[in-house]
C-alpha positions, 0 to 999 in steps of 0.5 A: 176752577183749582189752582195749582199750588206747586205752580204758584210756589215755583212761580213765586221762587222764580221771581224772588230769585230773579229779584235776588239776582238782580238785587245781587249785581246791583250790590257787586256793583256798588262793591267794586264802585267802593272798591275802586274809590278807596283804592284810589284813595290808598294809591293817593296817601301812598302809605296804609297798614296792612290791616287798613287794607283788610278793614276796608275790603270788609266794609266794602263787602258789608254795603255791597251786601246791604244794598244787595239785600235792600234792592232784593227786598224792595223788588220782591216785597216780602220775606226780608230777613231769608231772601236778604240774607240769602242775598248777602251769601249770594255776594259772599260766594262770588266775591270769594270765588273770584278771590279764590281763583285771583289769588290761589288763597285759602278759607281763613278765619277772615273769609269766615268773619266776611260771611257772618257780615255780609249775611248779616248785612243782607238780611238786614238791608232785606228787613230795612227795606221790607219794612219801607213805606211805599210812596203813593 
C-alpha cells in the first residue's frame, strides 16, 4: 500500500496551522490582559512620558509574541524557530491591523522595530518550547 506524500504534508500544515492559530489567540490574549494592566496602572500614576507609553505597548507585543510562539510549538512539537516566528508575524499583522484601522497611522520606523521583536520573540518562545521535556 503507498501513501500518499502530498496528503500527508497537507494534513501536517494543517495542523501546524491550526496550532499556530490557536497559539495566536491565546498570545492576543495575553497581550490585551498586559495591555489593560498597564493601562491601569498609567490611569492610576496619572503622569507617564510619551515614550514610557511606546516601551511598554512594545514590551506587551513582545510577550503576547513569545507566549504565542510557545503555545504554537508545544501544540505542534516540532519545527520551533519557522512556526514560532511565523506566529509572532501572525500577531504582528493583526495587532497592526487593528491599529492601522483605529488610529488611521502610518508604517514608521517603530512599527518596523515591532515586527523584528516580535518575530524575534516568537521564534524564540517556539525554540524554548521545542526544546521542553515532556513530562510522563
Amino acid at each position: 500500500m503507498r501513501h500518499d506524500k502530498s496528503n500527508n504534508k497537507n494534513a501536517d500544515f494543517n495542523i501546524a496551522l491550526k496550532a499556530i492559530l490557536f497559539g495566536v489567540a491565546v498570545g492576543a490574549a495575553i497581550c490585551a490582559g498586559f495591555l489593560f494592566l498597564f493601562a491601569f496602572l498609567f490611569v492610576a500614576v496619572k503622569s507617564i512620558p510619551q515614550f514610557m507609553i511606546q516601551s511598554v505597548a512594545i514590551f506587551c507585543s513582545a510577550i503576547g509574541a513569545f507566549v504565542s510562539g510557545y503555545v504554537s510549538i508545544r501544540i505542534y512539537r516540532s519545527k520551533g524557530l519557522v512556526y514560532g516566528a511565523f506566529a509572532g508575524f501572525l500577531l504582528f499583522a493583526i495587532i497592526t491591523l487593528i491599529a492601522f484601522i483605529i488610529s488611521r497611522d502610518k508604517f514608521t520606523y517603530i512599527t518596523l522595530m515591532r515586527l523584528l521583536i516580535m518575530v524575534f520573540s516568537g521564534a524564540v518562545g517556539g525554540v524554548l518550547s521545542v526544546n521542553k521535556k515532556r513530562r510522563k
